[in-house]
N, C-alpha and C positions, 0 to 999 in steps of 0.2 A: 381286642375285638375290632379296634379301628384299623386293625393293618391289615384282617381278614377279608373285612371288608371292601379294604382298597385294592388288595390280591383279587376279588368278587368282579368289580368294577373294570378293574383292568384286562381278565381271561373274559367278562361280558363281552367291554368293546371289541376285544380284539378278534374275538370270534364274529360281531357283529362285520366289521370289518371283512372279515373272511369272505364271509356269505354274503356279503355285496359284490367284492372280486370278482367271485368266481360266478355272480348271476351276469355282470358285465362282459364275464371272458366270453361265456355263453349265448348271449344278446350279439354282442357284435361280431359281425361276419369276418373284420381283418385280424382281428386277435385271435376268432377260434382257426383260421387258417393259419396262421404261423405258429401256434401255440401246438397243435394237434392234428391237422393236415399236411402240414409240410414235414415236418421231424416223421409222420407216417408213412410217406410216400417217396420224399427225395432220396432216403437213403437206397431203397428197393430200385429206383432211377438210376442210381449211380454207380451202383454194386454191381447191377446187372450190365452197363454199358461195361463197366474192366472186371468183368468176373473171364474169362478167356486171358485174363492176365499180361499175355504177350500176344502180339501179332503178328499173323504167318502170312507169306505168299503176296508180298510187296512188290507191285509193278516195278520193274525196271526198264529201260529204253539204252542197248548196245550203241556204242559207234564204235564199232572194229574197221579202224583204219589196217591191220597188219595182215588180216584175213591168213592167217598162218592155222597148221597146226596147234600150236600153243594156244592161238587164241581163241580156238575155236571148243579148245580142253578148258579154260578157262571160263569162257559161257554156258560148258555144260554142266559143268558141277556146280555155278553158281543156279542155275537153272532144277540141278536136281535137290540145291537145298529145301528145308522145310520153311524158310526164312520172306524169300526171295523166289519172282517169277519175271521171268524175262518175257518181257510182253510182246516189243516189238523193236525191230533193229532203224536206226537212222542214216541217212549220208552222213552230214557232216554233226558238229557240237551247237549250232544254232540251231537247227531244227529238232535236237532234242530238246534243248531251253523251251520252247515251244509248248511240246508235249508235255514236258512240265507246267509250266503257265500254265496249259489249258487243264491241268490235274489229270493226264490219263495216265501218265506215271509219278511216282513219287522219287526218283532219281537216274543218274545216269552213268551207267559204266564205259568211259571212253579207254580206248585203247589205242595206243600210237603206232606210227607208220614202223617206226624200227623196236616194236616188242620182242617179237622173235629173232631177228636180226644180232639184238645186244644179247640175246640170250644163248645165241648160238656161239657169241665171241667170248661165252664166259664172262661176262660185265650184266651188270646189276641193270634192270629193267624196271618200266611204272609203268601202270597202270591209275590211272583217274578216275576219282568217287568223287559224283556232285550228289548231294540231298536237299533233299526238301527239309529245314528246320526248323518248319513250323509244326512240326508232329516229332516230339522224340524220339518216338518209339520206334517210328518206319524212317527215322532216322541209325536208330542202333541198329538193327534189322538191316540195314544195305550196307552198311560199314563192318560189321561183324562176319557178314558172311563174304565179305572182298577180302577181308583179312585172313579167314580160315582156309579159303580156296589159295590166296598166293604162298600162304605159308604152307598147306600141305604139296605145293606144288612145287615150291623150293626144296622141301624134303626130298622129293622124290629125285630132283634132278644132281642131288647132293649125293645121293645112293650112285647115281648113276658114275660120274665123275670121282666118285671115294675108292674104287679099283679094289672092295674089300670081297671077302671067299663067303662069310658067312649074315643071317639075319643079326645075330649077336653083335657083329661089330658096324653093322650098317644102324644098328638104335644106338651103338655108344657112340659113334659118330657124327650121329644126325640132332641126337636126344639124352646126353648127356646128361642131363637132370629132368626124372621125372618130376611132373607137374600135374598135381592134381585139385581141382577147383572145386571147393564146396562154399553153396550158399550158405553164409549166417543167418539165421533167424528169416530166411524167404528162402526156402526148399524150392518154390517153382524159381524161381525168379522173377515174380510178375510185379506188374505196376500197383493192379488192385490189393494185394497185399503188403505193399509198404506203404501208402499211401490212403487207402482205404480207413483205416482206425483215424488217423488225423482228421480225417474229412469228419467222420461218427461223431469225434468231441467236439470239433471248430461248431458243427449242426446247432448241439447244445446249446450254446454260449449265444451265436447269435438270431436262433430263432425266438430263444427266451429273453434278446433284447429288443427283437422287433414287435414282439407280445409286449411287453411290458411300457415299450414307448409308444406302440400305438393306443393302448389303452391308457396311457398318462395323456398324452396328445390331447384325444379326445374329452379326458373327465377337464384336462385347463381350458378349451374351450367351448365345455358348456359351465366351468365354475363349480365343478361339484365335488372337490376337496372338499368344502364346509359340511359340506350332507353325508360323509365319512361315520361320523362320530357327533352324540348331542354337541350343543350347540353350547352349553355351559362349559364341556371341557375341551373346544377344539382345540384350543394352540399347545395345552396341555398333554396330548395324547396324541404326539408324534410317534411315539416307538411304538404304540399300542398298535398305529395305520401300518409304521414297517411291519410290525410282527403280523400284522391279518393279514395285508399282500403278501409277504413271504409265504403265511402259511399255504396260499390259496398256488400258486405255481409252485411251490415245492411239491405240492400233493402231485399238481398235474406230473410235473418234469420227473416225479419216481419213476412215474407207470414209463414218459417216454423213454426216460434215460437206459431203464431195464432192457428196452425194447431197443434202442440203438446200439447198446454195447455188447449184448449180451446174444439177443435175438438173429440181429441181422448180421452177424458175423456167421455164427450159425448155420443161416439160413443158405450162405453162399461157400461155406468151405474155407473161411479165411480160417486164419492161424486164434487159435482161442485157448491158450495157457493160463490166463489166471483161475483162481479160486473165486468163487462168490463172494468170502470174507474179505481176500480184497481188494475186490472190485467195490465193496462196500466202502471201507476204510477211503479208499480214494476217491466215490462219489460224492459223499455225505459233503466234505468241507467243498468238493469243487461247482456240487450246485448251488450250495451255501452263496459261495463266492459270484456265482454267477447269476443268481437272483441279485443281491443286493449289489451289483459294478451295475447290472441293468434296470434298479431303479434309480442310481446314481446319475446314469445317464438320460434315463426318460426325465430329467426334471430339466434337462437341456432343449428338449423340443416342443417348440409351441406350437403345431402343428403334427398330424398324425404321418403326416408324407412324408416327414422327413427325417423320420428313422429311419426309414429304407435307404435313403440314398446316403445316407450317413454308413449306417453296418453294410450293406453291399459292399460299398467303396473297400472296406477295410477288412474284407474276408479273405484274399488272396493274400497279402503284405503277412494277413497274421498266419495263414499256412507256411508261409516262406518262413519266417521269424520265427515258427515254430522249432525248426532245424529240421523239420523232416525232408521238404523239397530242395532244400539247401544244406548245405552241412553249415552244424552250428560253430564252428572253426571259424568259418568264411563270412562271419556274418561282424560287421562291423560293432564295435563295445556300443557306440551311438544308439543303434539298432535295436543290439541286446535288452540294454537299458530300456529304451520303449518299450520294447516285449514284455517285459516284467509285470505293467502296468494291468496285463490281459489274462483273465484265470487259464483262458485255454493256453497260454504257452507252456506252462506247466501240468495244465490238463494231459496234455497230449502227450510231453514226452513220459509220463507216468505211467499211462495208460498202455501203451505200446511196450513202454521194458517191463512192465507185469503182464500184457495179453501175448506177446511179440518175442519179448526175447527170455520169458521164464523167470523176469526177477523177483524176488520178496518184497515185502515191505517195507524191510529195512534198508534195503537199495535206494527205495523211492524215500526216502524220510526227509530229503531236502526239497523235494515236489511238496511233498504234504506241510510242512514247516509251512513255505513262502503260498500254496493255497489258503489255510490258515491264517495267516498274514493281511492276503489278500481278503480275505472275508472280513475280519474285524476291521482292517480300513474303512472298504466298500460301505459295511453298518454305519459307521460311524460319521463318514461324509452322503450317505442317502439320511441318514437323520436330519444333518444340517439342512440340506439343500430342501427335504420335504419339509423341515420347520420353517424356513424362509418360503416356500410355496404355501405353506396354511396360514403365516402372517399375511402376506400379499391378497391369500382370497379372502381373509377377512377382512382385512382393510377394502378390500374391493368391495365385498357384499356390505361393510356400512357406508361406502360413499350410495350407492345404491338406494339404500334405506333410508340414506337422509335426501337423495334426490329424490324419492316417492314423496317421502312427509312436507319436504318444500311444494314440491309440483302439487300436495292436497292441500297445504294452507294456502294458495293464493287460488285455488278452486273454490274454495269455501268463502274465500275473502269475494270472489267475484262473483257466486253465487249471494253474498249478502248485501252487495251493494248493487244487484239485481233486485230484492226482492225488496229494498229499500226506496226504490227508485219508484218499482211498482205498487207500492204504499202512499207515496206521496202524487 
């Protein structure tokens, strides 16, 4: 009967628990912003800025020094690609630098004095590609299309020169080995499709830690751990406080998590191969894990500001460290190891070989393992650090208690030896 009881006691507080949370998340305006505003809105931001995927029609800036024939066949097929638009022509190579600085183009196709000259002697010829590499993208875009242009234009002049009678020997001459390129698992070839799902998980992980530390933030600076749970069992009813904060952002992060993975992929036409089942399989443990890393680390900030500039900082390093913007090859073991540390690294590469490249389950089963892992950690040291947090405020709240009861007895002591005074 007495264990029923204490099973009573324990789902009591911990739903009391609950229902404080989530009147907290509600009350304050920074927690229900990052909790529920942002995971609603940034992704629909971001989707939509690389939903067009690749980008067409990249200013160029010519300097055709050779003014030939050639070069002038060369400008126009780089001109009639879908890639690239030749904006405007220069005198020399510094007033194109120029044009760049000032961003009216994004690169510069120079052509030398002896292009046509060397090509006329039979002798290999250049052509020069400056970019802009602060944008990839209209980086690949001006490089890809100099390349496709020289190389179908070496073709041609191979044809000319190869002295053969038929098409048939002018392709086995020129094109020896057909080549045919197909996207893996990104049919467009766009950015927002291989990068897009990374970004959906990374949202997760660190909106539900700027929630969770803004609202620890705030309850250690007004002291209101103690007011958690009665006051007979607080130091006692540490898992009872993780299990109600758990319960209370786990409820939230279902509705967003559903809506992030599921929804706005959807919404945009990205690539959406998994099953519900399991997309299920692999939420469960990675919200798990990422509630409890982020009440792990809200017990780190004694102020509400400075989770933001904590998780901000560290949302770029963990997309790189993911392997997705980096190949995970290239990525130093140093590195790696840090990464570990973080649900979403595992988040993400899980999520992408079941939504992205068609995997099963059982593919991902050393994602889910080291998720798993990570959850029973994360429990385990957010229990520590919130028992060491409800020692601290109760020791806080009795120096408190006994600085009232001092500050009443020598009230009282000076009220009597007032009223002693005025007696005699």
């Amino acid at each position: 009967m007495s264990i029923f009881h204490n099973i009573l006691n324990w789902l009591d507080d911990a739903t009391y628990v609950w229902r404080q949370e989530l009147k907290h998340v509600f009350r304050d305006e920074g927690v229900l912003m990052f909790c529920i505003v942002v995971p609603l809105g940034y992704p629909l931001l971001y989707s939509w800025i690389y939903n067009n995927e690749t980008v067409h029609e990249v200013p160029v800036v010519v300097v055709d020094h050779s003014n030939s024939q050639q070069s002038r066949q060369f400008i126009r097929m780089c001109d009639a690609s879908a890639d690239v638009k030749v904006a405007c022509y220069a005198v020399n190579l510094d007033e194109a630098k120029s044009l760049v600085g000032r961003q009216v183009v994004k690169g510069i196709y120079y052509i030398p004095e002896d292009f046509a000259t060397r090509l006329n002697r039979m002798e290999q010829s250049t052509i020069s590609v400056y970019c802009d590499m602060s944008l990839m993208l209209t980086y690949k875009a001006i490089y890809q299309t100099a390349l496709a242009v020289t190389t179908g234009m070496g073709t041609a002049i191979k044809k000319q020169i190869s002295g053969n009678y038929t098409a048939r020997d002018d392709l086995v001459s020129t094109s020896p080995l057909k080549i045919e390129e197909v996207s893996v698992f990104n049919p467009t070839g766009g950015y927002g499709s291989s990068v897009i799902p990374a970004v959906l998980m990374l949202i997760i992980q660190q909106t539900l830690a700027l929630g969770v530390g803004m609202a620890a933030g705030t309850a250690r600076e007004r002291n209101r751990y103690s007011d958690l749970v009665p006051i007979n069992r607080c130091y006692s009813s540490v898992g009872r406080i993780i299990t109600g904060k758990s319960l209370c952002y786990l409820m939230i992060y279902a509705v967003m998590s559903t809506y992030l993975v599921v929804v706005v992929p959807k919404m945009f036409s990205f690539l959406h191969m998994a099953t519900w089942q399991n997309l299920l399989l692999l939420m469960i443990p990675f919200l798990l894990a990422c509630v409890f890393f982020a009440q792990t680390i809200s017990c780190l900030v004694h102020y509400r500001e400075n989770v933001i500039l904590l998780m901000v900082f560290v949302s770029l390093p963990l997309l790189f460290m993911s392997g997705v913007s980096w190949p995970q090859s290239s990525i130093p073991s140093y590195w790696q190891g840090v990464s570990w540390l973080f649900p979403s690294t595992f988040g993400i590469r899980a999520y992408i070989r079941l939504n992205s490249m068609g995997a099963t389950i059982a593919d991902v089963s050393h994602e889910l393992i080291c998720l798993w892992t990570l959850a029973a950690f994360y429990f385990t040291t957010s229990c520590i650090v919130y028992g060491v947090e409800m020692r601290l405020s109760k020791q806080h709240a009795q120096e408190r208690l006994e600085a009232l009861r001092k500050k009443r007895e020598v009230r009282l002591q000076f009220k009597g030896k007032k009223k002693g005074s005025e007696a005699n």
